[in-house]
C-alpha positions as CSV (number, residue, x, y, z in Angstrom):
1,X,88.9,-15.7,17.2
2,X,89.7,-18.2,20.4
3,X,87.8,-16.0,22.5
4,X,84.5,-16.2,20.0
5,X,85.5,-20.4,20.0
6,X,85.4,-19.6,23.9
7,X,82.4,-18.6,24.1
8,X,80.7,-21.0,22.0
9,X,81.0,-23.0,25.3
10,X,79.1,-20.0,27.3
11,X,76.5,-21.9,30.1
12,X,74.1,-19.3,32.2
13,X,73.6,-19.8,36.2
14,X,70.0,-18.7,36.8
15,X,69.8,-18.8,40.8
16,X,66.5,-19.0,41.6
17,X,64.9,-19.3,45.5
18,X,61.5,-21.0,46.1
19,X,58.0,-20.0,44.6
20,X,56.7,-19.8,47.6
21,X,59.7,-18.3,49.2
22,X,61.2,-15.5,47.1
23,X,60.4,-11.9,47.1
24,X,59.4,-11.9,50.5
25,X,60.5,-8.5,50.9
26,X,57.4,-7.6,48.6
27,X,55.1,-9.2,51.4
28,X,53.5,-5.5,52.2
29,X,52.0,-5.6,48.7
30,X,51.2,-8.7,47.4
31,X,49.9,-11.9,48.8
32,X,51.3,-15.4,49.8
33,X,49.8,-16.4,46.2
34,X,50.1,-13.1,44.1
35,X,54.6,-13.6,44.9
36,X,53.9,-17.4,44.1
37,X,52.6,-16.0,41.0
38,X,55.1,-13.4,40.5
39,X,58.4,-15.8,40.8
40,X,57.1,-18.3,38.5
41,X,56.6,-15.6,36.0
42,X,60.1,-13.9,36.5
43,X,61.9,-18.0,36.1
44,X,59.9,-18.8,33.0
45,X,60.6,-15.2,31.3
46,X,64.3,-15.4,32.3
47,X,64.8,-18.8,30.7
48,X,62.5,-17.9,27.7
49,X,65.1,-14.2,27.3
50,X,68.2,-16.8,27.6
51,X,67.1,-19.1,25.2
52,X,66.0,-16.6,22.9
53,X,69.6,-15.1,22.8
54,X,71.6,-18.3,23.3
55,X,69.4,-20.8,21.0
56,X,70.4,-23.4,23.5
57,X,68.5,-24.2,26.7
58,X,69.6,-27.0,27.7
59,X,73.6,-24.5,28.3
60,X,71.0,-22.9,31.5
61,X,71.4,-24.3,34.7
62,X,68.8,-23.5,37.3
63,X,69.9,-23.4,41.0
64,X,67.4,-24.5,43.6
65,X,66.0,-25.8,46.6
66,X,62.2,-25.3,45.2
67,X,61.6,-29.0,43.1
68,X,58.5,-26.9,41.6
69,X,60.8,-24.2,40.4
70,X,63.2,-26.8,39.2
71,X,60.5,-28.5,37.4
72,X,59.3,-25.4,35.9
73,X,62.7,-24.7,34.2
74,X,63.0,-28.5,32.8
75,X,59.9,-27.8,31.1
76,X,62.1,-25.4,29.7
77,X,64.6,-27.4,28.6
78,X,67.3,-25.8,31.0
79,X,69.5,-28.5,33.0
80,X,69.2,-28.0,36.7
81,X,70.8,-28.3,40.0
82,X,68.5,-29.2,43.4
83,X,70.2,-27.2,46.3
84,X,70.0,-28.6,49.9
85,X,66.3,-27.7,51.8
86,X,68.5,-25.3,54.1
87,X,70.0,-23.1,51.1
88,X,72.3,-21.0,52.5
89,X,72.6,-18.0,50.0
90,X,72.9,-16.8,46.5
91,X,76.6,-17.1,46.1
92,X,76.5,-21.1,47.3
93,X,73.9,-21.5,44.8
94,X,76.0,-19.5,41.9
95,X,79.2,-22.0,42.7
96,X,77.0,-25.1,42.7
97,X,75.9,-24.4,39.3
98,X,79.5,-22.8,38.0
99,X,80.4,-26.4,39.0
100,X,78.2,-27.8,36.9
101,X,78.3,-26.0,33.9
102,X,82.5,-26.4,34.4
103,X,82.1,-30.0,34.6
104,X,79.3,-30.5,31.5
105,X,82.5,-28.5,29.4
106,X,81.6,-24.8,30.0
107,X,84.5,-22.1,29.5
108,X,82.3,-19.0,30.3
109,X,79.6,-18.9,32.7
110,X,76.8,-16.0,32.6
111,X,75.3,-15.5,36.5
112,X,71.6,-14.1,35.8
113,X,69.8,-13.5,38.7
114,X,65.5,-14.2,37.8
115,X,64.7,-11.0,39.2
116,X,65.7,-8.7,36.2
117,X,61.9,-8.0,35.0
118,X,63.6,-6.0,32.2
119,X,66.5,-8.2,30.8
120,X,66.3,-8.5,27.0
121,X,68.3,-11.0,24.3
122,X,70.0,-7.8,23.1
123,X,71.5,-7.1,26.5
124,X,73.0,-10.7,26.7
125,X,74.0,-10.3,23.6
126,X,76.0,-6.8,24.2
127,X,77.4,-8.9,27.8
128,X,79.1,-11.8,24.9
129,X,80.0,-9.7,22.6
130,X,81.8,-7.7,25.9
131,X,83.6,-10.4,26.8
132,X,85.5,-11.0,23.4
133,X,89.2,-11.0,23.1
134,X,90.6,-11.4,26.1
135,X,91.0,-12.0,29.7
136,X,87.6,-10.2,31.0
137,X,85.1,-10.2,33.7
138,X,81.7,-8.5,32.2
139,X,79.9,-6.6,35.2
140,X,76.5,-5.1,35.0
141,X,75.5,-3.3,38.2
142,X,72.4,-2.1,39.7
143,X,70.9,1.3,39.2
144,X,72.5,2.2,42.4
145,X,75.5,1.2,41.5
146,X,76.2,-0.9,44.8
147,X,74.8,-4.6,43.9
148,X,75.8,-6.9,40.5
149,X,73.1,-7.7,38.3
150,X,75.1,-9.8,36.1
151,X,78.3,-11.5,35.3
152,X,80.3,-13.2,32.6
153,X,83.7,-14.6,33.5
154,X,85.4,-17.3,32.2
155,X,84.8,-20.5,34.0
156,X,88.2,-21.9,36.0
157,X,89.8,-18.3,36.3
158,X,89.2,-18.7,40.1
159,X,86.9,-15.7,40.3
160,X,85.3,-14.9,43.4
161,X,81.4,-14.3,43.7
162,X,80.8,-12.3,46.1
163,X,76.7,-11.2,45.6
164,X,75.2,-9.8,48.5
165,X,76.0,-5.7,49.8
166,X,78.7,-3.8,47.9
167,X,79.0,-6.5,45.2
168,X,79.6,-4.6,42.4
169,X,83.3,-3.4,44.1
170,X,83.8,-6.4,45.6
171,X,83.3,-8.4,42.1
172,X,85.3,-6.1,40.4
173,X,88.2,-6.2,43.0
174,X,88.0,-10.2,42.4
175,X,88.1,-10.1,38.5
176,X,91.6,-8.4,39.6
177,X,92.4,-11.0,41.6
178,X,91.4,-13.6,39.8
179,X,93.9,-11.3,36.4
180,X,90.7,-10.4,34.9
181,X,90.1,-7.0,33.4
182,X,86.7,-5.6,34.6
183,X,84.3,-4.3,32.0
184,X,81.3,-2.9,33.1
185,X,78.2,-2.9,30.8
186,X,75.5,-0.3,32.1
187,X,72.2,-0.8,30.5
188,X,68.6,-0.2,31.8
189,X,67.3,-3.7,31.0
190,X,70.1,-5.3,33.4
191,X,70.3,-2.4,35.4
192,X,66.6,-3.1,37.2
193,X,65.7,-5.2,39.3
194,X,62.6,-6.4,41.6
195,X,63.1,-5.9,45.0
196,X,61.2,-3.7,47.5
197,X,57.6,-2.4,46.8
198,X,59.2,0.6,45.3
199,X,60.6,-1.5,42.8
200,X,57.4,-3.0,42.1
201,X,55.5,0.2,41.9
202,X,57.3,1.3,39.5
203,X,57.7,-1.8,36.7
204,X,53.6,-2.4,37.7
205,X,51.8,0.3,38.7
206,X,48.3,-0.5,40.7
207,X,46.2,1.0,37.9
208,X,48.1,-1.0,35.2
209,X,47.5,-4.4,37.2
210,X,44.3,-6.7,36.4
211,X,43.6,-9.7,39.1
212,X,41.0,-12.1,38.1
213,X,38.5,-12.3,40.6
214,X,34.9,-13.9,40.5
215,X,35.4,-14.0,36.5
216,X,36.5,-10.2,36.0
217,X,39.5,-8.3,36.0
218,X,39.8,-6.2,38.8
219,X,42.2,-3.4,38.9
220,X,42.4,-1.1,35.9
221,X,40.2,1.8,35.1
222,X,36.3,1.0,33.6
223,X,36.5,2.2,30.1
């Protein structure tokens, strides 16, 4: 039951890079404004998934250096954390808003990167419910297996992020560090997410989109 108390106390990090700036690597495909589009999409459908599951958006903290993304998730409700103009990567972000949520009372944090297109309540749910009764890190990877698309741990074990190549090892070799058992939760919602134009292809496929243009949707098949 102290572990359920715990996680009563449960904050989520939701990194998040600039509108205008993230998922550059999807340049080839969509446009300056069409990525603009896309990232504000992905934010305000994470933190609408998170509050869903947790009932309480004010416990997600959004990392940024993008004030229009920051203002996006106040709108929200979420709390928020304004990185430096120069951010200098995902895992600087993650410990600015661990540091946060550790210092507004937090005793679990839940990392969610905003580019899981898939992510569903019932997956955060099964990542909790994971990290009941006892000293756990909850790992979701990637569908390769590599990266981390998630992670629960509890917030002044002294775990290690480590996103960025290889980060599903290296996160589970710092949960051992850190005297944390690993548990790795493998589901399909956590397990994609939006990267390269394959990625993209596949979760929106050009016959499925519809761009308003000159009044009409563009895009899908005349009926």
């Amino acid at each position: 039951m102290a572990a359920q108390r715990d996680l009563a106390v449960l904050w989520t990090i939701v990194p998040a890079r600039g509108l205008t700036t993230g998922k550059s690597r999807l340049a080839p495909v969509l446009t300056a404004t069409e990525r603009e589009a896309l990232n504000r999409e992905l934010l305000v459908r994470t933190l609408a998934v998170v509050s869903e599951w947790s009932g309480a958006p004010r416990r997600t903290i959004v990392v940024s250096p993008c004030a229009r993304a920051l203002a996006f998730a106040r709108a929200a409700g979420a709390t928020t954390v304004r990185e430096g103009a120069r951010a200098v990567g995902l895992n600087r972000a993650v410990r600015l808003g661990v540091a946060r949520a550790a210092a507004l009372g937090a005793t679990h944090v839940l990392v969610l990167p905003g580019d899981l297109p898939q992510v569903s309540a019932d997956a955060l749910r099964t990542l909790a419910k994971a990290a009941e009764g006892g000293a756990r890190a909850i790992l979701a990877p990637d569908r390769s297996g590599t990266g981390t698309n998630a992670s629960l741990v509890g917030a002044g074990t002294g775990f290690e992020y480590a996103f960025g190549p290889a980060s599903f090892a290296a996160h589970q070799e710092a949960a051992r560090r850190a005297g944390l058992t690993p548990v790795i939760v493998r589901r399909a919602d956590l397990e994609f997410d939006l990267d390269t134009p394959q990625d993209y292809a596949s979760w929106r496929p050009p016959r499925s989109r519809a761009v308003t243009r000159g009044g009409r949707a563009e895009g899908l098949d005349s009926p």
